[in-house]
C-alpha positions in Angstrom: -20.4 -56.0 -14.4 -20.2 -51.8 -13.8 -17.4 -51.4 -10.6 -18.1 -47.6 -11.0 -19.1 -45.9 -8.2 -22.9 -44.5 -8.0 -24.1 -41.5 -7.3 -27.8 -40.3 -6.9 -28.4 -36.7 -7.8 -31.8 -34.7 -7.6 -33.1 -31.7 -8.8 -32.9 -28.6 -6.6 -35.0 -25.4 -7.3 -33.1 -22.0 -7.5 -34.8 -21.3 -3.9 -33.9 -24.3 -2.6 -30.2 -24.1 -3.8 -30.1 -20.5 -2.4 -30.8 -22.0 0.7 -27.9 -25.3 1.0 -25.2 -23.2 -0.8 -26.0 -19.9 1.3 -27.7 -17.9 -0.9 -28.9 -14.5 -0.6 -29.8 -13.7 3.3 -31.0 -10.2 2.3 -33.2 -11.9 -0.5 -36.3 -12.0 1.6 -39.3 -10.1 0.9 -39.9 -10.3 4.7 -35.5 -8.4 5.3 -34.4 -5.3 5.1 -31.2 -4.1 4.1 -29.1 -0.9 3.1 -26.4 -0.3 0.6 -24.3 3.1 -0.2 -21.6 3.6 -2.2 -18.5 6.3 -3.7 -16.8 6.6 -6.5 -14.0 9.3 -6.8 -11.7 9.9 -9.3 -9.2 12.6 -9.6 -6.6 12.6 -12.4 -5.2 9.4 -12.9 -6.1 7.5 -9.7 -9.6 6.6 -9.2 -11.4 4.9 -5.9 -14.5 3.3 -5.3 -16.0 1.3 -2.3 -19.3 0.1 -1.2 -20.7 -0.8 2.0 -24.4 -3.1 2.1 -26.1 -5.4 4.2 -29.6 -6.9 4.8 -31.3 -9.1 7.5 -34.0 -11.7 6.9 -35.6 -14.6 8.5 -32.9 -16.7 6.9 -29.9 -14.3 8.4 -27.5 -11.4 8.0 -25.4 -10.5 5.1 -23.5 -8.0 4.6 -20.9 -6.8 1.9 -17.5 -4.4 1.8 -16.0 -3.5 -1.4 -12.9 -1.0 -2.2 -11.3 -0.7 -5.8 -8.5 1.4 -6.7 -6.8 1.9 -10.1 -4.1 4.5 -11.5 -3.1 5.3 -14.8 0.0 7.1 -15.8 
């Protein structure tokens, strides 16, 4: 006799798995969305951020990013 437990799995298509795990909102050829971006760099130190978002049926996303690094 097996005591281990069972699980049932089932296959999910890449659409499908965008939608349970939350995918992309802005992914929709129906959305629209907008992205920019900087990069500056002056002597050692060097920034860069960038700013996006997009709207769809399915939702809003939206996305911030800021790096920084110096050298010496």
């Amino acid at each position: 006799m097996n005591l281990a437990p069972q699980v049932e799995t089932a296959e999910l298509s890449d659409t499908d798995l965008d939608t349970v795990s939350g995918g992309q909102a802005g992914g929709s050829p129906a959305g629209v969305g907008a992205a920019a971006g900087l990069y500056a760099e002056v002597g050692p130190l060097s920034v860069a951020a960038g700013l996006g978002a997009g709207v769809s049926p399915q939702g809003v996303a939206a996305d911030l990013n800021l790096n920084a690094a110096a050298l010496h």
